[in-house]
C-alpha positions as CSV (number, residue, x, y, z in Angstrom):
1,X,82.4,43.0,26.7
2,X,84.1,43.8,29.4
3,X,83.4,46.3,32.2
4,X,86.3,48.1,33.8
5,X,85.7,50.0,36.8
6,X,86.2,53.8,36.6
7,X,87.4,54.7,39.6
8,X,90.0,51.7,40.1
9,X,93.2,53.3,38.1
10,X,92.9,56.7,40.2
11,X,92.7,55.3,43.4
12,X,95.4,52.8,42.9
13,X,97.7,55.9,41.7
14,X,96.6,57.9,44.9
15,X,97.5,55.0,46.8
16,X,100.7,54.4,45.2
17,X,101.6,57.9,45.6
18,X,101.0,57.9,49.2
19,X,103.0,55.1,49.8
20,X,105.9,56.4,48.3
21,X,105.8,60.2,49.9
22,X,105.7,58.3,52.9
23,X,108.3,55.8,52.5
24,X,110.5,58.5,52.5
25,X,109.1,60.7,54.2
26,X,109.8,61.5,58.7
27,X,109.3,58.2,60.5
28,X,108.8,58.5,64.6
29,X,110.9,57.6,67.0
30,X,110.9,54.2,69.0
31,X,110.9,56.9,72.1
32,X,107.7,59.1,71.2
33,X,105.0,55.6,71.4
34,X,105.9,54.7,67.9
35,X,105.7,50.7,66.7
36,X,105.5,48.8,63.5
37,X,101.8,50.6,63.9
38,X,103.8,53.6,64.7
39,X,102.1,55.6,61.6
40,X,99.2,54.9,59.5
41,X,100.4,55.0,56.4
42,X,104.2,54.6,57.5
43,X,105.8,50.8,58.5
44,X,102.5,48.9,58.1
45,X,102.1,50.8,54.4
46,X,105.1,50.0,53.1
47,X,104.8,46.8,51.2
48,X,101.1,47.6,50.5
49,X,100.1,45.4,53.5
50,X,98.0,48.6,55.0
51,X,96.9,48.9,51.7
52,X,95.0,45.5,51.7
53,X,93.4,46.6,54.1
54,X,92.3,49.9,53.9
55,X,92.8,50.5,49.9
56,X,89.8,48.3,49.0
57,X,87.4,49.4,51.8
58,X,87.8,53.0,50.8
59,X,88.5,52.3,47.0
60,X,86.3,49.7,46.2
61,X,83.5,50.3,48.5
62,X,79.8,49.3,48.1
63,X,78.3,50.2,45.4
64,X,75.8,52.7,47.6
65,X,78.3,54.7,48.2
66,X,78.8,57.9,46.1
67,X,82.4,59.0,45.1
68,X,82.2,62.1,46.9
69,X,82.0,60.5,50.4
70,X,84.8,57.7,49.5
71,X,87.1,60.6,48.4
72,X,85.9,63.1,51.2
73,X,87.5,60.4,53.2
74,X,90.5,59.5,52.1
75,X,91.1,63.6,52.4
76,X,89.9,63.1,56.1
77,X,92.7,60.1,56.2
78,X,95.3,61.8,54.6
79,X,94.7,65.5,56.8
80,X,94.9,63.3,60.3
81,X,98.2,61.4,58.8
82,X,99.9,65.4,58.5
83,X,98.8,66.3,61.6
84,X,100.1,63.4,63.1
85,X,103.3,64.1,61.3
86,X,103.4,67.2,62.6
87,X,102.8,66.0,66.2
88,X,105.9,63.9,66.1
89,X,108.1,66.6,65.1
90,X,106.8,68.7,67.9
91,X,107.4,66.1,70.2
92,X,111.4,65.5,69.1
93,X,111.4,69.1,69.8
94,X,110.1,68.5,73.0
95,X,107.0,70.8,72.5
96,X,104.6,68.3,73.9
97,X,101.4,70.8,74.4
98,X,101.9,71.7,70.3
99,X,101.9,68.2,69.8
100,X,99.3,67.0,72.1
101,X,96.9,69.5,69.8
102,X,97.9,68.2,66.6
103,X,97.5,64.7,67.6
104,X,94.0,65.2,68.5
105,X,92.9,67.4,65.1
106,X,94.7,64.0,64.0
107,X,92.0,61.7,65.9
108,X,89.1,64.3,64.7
109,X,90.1,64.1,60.9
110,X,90.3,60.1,61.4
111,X,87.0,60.0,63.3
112,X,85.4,61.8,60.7
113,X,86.9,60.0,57.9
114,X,85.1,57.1,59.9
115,X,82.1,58.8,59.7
116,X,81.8,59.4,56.6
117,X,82.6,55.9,55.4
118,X,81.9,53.5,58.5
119,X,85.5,50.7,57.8
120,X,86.6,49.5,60.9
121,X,90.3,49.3,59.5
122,X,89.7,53.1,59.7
123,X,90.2,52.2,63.6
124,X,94.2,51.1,63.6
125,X,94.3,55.1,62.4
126,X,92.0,56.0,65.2
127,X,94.0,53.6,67.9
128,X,97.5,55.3,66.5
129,X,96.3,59.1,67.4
130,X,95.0,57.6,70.8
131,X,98.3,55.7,71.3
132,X,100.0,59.0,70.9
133,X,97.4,61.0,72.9
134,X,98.0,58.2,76.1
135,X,94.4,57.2,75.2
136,X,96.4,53.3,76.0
137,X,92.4,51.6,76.7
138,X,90.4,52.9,73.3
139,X,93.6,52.7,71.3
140,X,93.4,48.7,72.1
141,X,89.5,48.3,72.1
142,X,90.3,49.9,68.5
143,X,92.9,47.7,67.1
144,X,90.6,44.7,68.7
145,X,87.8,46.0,66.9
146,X,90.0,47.0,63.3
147,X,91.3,42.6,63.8
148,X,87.6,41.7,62.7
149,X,88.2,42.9,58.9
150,X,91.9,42.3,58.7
151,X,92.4,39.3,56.0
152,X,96.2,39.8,55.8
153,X,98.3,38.0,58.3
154,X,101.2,40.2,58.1
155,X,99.1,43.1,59.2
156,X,96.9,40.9,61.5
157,X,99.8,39.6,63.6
158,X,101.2,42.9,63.8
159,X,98.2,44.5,64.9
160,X,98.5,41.9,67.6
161,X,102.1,42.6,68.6
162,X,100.8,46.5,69.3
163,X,98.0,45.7,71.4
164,X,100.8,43.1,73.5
165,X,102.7,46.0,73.9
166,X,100.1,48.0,75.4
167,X,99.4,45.9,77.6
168,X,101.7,47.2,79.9
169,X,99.5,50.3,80.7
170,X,96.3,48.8,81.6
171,X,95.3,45.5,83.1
172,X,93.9,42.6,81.5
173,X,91.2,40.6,83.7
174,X,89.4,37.5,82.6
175,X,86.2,37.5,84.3
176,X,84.7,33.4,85.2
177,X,80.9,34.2,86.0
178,X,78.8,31.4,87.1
179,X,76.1,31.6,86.2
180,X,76.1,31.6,82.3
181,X,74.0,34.8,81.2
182,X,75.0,36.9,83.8
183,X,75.0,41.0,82.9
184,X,78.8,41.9,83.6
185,X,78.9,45.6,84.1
186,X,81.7,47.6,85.1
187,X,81.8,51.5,86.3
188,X,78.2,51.3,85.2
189,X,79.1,50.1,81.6
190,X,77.3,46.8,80.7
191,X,80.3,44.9,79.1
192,X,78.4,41.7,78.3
193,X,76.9,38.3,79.3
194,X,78.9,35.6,81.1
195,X,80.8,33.5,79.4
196,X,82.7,36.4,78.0
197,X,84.6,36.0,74.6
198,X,88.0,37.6,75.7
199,X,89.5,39.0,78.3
200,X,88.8,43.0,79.7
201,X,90.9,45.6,79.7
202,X,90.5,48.1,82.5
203,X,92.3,51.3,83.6
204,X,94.5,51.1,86.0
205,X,92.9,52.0,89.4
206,X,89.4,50.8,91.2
207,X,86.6,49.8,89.8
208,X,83.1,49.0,90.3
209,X,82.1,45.9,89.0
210,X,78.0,44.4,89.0
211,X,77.1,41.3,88.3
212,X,73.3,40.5,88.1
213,X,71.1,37.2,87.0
214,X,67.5,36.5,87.0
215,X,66.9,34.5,89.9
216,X,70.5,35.0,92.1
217,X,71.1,37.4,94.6
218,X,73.2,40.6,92.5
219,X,76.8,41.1,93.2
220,X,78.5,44.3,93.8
221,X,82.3,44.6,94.6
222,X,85.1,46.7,93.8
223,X,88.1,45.8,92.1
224,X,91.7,47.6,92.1
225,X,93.9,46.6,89.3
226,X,97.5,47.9,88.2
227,X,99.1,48.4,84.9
228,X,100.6,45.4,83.5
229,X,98.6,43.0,85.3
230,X,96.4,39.9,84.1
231,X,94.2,38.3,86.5
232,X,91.1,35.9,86.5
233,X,88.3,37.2,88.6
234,X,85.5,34.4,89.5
235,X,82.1,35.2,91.0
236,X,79.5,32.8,91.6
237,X,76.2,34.0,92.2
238,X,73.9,33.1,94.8
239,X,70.6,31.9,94.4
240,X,67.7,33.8,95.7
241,X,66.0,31.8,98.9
242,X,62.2,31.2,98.1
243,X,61.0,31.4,101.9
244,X,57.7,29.1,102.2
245,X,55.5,30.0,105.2
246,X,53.6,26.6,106.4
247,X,49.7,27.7,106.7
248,X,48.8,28.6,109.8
249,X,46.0,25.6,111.0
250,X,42.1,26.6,111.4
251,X,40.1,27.5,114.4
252,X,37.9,24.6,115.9
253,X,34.5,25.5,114.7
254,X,32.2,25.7,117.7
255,X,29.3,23.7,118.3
256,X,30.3,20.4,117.0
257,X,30.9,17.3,119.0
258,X,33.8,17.2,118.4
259,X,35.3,20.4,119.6
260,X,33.5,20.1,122.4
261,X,35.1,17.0,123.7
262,X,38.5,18.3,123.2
263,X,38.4,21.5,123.7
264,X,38.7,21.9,127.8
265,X,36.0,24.0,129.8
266,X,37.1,27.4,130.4
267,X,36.6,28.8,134.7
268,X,33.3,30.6,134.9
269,X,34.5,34.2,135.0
270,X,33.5,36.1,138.2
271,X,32.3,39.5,138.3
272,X,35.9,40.9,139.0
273,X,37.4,39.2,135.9
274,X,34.1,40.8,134.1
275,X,35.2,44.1,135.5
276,X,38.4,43.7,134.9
277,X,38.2,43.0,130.9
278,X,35.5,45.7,130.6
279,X,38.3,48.1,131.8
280,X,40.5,46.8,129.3
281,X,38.0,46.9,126.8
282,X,37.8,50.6,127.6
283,X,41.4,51.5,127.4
284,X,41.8,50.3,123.9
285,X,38.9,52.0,123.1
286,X,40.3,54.8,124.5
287,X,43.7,54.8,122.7
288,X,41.7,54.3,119.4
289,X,40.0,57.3,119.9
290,X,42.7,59.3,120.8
291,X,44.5,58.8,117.0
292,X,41.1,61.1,115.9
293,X,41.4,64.9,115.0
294,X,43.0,67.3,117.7
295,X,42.0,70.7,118.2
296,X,45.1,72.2,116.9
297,X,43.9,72.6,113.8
298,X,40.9,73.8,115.2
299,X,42.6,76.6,117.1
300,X,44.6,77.0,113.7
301,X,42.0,78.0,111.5
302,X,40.6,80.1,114.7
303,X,43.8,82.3,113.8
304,X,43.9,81.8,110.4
305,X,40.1,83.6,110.3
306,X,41.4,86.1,112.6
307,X,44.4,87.3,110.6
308,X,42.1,87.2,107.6
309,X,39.7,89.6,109.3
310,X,42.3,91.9,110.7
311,X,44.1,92.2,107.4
312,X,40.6,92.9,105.6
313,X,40.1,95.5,108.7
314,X,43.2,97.1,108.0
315,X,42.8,97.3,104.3
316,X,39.3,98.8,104.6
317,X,40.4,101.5,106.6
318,X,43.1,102.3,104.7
319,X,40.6,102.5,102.1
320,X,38.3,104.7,104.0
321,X,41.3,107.0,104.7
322,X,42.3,107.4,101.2
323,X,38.4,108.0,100.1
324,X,38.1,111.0,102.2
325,X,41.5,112.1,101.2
326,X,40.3,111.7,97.3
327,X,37.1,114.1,98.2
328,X,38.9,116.9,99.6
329,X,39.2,119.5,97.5
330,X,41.9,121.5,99.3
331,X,43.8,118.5,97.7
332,X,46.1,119.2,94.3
333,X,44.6,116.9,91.3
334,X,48.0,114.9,91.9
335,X,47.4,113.8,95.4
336,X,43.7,113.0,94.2
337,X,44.4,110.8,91.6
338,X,47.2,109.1,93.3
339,X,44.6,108.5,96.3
340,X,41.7,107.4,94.3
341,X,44.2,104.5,92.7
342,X,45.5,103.5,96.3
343,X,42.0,103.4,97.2
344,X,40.5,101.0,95.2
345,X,43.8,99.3,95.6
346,X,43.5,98.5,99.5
347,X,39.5,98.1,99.1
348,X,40.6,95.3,96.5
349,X,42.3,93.9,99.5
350,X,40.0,94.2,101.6
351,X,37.1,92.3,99.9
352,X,39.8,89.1,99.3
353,X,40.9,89.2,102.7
354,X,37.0,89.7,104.1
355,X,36.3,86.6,101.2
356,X,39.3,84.6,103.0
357,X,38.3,84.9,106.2
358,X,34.7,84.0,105.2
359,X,35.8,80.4,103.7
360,X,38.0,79.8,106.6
361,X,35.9,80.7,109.0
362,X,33.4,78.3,107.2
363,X,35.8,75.4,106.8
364,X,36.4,75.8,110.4
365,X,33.4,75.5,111.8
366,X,32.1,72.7,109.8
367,X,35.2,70.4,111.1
368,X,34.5,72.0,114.7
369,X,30.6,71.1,114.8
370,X,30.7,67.9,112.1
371,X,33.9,66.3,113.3
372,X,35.7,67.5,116.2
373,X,32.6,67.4,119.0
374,X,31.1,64.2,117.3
375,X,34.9,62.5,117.6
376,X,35.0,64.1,121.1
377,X,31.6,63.1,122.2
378,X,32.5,59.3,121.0
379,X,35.9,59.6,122.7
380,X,34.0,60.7,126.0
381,X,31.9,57.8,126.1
382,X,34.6,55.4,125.5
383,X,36.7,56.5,128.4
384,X,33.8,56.3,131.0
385,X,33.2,52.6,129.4
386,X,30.1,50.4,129.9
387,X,28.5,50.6,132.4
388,X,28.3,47.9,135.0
389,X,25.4,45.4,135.8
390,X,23.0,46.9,137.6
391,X,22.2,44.3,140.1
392,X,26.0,44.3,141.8
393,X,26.0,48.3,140.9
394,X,23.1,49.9,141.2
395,X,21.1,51.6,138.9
396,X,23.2,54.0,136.2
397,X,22.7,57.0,134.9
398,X,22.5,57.7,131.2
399,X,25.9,58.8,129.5
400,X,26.3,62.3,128.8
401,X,25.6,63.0,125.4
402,X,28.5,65.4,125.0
403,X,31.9,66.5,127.5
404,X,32.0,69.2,129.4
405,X,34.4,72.2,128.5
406,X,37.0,71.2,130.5
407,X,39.3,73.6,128.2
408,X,40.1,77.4,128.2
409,X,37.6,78.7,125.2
410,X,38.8,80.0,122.0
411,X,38.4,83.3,122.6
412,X,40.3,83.8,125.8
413,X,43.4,83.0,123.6
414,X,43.0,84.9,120.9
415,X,43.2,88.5,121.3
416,X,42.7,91.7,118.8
417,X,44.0,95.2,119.3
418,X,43.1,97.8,116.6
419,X,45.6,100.9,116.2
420,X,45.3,104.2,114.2
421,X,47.4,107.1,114.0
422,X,45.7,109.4,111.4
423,X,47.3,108.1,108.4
424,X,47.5,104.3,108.5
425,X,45.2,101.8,111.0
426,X,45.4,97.9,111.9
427,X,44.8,95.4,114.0
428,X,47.5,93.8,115.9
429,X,46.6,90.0,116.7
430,X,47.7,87.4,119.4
431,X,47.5,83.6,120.0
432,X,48.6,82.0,123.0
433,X,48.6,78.0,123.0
C-alpha cells in the first residue's frame, strides 16, 4: 500500500498559483533597489527555482509541525509579498514615506512568517524588505545566512550576485588575529573567535573594535571604513609580562661567628648621638599620635546635645503654653480642643528631643573621658619623650599623668539664649570654633 501525503497536492496548487499571478503580475524597477532578488516570489520564482527552496521547507515541513502554523505562514509570506508590491508602486509614484511604511509591514509579515516556522530561506524574503528599507548590512547577513539551506545553484549563485552588489554600501574587512582564539568584538558586539570564517561587513563610519586573549595584553582601537571598501586588518596581540621579583637576601643572624667576623664594629655612640636618636624617636612618636581622634567631633556632639536640648526646651514650652490655654475656660470648645491636640503634639517633641539629647550627650562623653583624654594623655607623654639618664641630667621628675588645658573650654564657645514673647518661646544657640 502506498501512502500519499495529504497535504502535498494543495500546496503544490498554492504554489503553482502564486507563481503564475506573479509572473504576470508588476515587477520593480532596476531604479527602486530591485535585482534578480528584486521580489520574493518574482524573478527568482519564476522557473520554480524559489520554489526549491522555500516550497518544501514550508510544504513539506517536519512532521512536528501542525498544518495550521505551516499555512499561518505562507499567509504571513504572501501578506509581506502585497505589501511589498504596494511599496514599489508608491515608490514609481515617488511617494517614498507611503512606501517606506508598506515595506516595513512587509518585513513584519515576513518576520513573523519566520516566527512561526523558523526556515532560513524565509531570510532572502527578510533581506529583500531590508534591501528596500536601505537596511544594506542585515539584508546581506540575511542572504549569508538564507546560502546555508540553499541546495539549488541557480538560486545559490544568484543569491550571491545580490549580496556582490551590496557591497557597494558597506565595507567588507577581513580581520588576521594572532593569536588563534581571540574574542573579536566590534561596537561591543562579540563577532567571533580568530580565525574568522569570512570576511565582516561593517557600516560605513567608525568603529570600535576589541580584541582580547587569555594571557595577551587586550587590544582596543578604532576603525573608520567607507562604503565599497575591502580591507585586511591584522592585530597581533601582546603577551602579558610575568614580572619576577628576585628575593630579597636574609639578615645575618647575630651571635654567630660568623657574623661577627664580617660584620664591622659599629663607633660607640656618645651621649649626643643617644640624645639625638631619642629625639627622633620622639617625633615619630609624635606624628603617630597625632593621626588619633581630634576634638572636633568632640565639640560636635557638644552642639549636637545642645541643639537637642534647646529644641526639647522649646517644645516643652510650647507645650506648657498650650496646656494653660486648654484649661481656660474663657476659651470656646474649638480653641480647646485644637490646643489640647497641639499640646500633646509639641510635648511628643519634647520627650524625643530631651531622649536625643540624652544619647548624645552620652555618646559624647564616653568618647571624651574613654578615648579622647586617654589618646591625649598618651600623646603628651610622647612629645616630652624619655627622659634622659640621670647621671649626665640630673634627677627627673615623673611625667604628668594627664596635659594641662591649654585650650579654651567647651562652654566658653557654646552659648544659649532663651526668648519668649507670650505665644511661642526658644532657645537660640551659638558655636564658635
Amino acid at each position: 500500500m502506498t501512502n500519499h501525503h495529504p497535504t502535498r497536492p494543495r500546496w503544490r496548487l498554492i504554489a503553482l498559483l502564486t507563481a503564475a499571478i506573479l509572473m504576470f503580475g508588476p515587477r520593480p524597477s532596476s531604479d527602486d533597489g530591485g535585482s534578480a532578488l528584486g521580489s520574493l516570489s518574482g524573478h527568482l520564482l519564476v522557473g520554480h527555482r524559489l520554489g526549491n527552496v522555500l516550497g518544501p521547507q514550508l510544504a513539506y515541513g517536519d512532521e512536528t509541525d501542525e498544518d495550521g502554523v505551516r499555512q499561518e505562514a505562507l499567509s504571513s509570506l504572501a501578506e509581506g509579498d502585497e505589501w511589498m508590491a504596494r511599496g514599489d508602486r508608491l515608490r514609481r509614484r515617488g511617494r517614498e514615506r507611503r512606501a517606506a511604511r508598506s515595506y516595513q509591514r512587509a518585513l513584519e509579515s515576513y518576520q513573523r512568517a519566520y516566527k512561526l516556522l523558523p526556515r532560513n530561506g524565509i531570510f532572502i524574503a527578510i533581506a529583500r524588505a531590508e534591501v528596500r528599507l536601505n537596511r544594506h548590512l542585515d539584508a546581506i547577513e540575511h542572504y549569508r545566512t538564507a546560502l546555508n539551506e540553499i541546495d539549488d545553484r541557480t538560486v545559490a549563485r544568484e543569491v550571491q550576485s545580490e549580496i556582490a552588489r551590496l557591497k557597494v554600501y558597506v565595507a567588507e574587512v577581513r580581520f588576521l588575529v594572532v593569536p588563534d582564539g581571540a574574542e573579536i568584538t566590534i561596537d561591543n558586539q562579540l563577532r567571533g573567535q580568530s580565525p574568522l570564517d569570512s570576511e565582516i561587513y561593517l557600516a560605513p563610519g567608525e568603529h570600535l573594535v576589541t580584541v582580547t586573549a587569555n594571557g595577551y595584553t587586550p587590544y582596543q582601537s578604532s576603525l573608520r571604513v567607507r562604503a565599497g571598501e575591502a580591507k585586511e586588518h591584522r592585530i597581533e596581540l601582546s603577551r602579558v609580562p610575568i614580572l619576577v621579583k628576585a628575593p630579597k637576601p636574609l639578615p645575618p643572624v647575630s651571635g654567630t661567628p660568623a657574623s661577627d667576623a664580617r660584620a664591622p664594629r659599629a663607633p660607640r655612640a656618645s651621649s649626643g648621638n643617644v640624645m639625638r636618636r631619642q629625639a627622633g624617636t620622639a617625633s615619630v612618636s609624635d606624628e603617630a599620635m597625632d593621626t588619633g581622634p581630634s576634638r572636633v567631633g568632640i565639640i560636635t556632639g557638644v552642639a549636637a546635645t545642645a541643639v537637642l536640648a534647646a529644641a526639647g526646651a522649646s517644645a516643652g514650652l510650647l507645650a506648657w503654653s498650650r496646656e494653660n490655654t486648654y484649661r481656660d475656660t474663657n476659651n470656646t470648645p474649638e480653641i480647646r480642643n485644637d490646643a489640647r491636640d497641639s499640646g500633646r503634639a509639641w510635648a511628643i517633641v519634647a520627650d524625643a528631643a530631651f531622649g536625643g539629647a540624652l544619647v548624645v550627650g552620652l555618646y559624647t562623653g564616653y568618647r571624651y573621658v574613654f578615648v579622647y583624654r586617654r589618646h591625649a594623655a598618651r600623646r603628651a607623654v610622647a612629645k616630652r619623650g624619655p627622659p634622659p639618664p640621670r647621671a649626665a641630667m640630673g634627677p627627673v621628675a615623673e611625667p604628668a599623668t594627664a596635659p594641662q588645658a591649654a585650650e579654651q573650654p567647651w562652654r566658653d564657645r557654646v552659648w544659649l539664649l532663651p526668648y519668649t514673647d507670650g505665644r511661642e518661646a526658644g532657645v537660640a544657640v551659638g558655636i564658635r570654633f
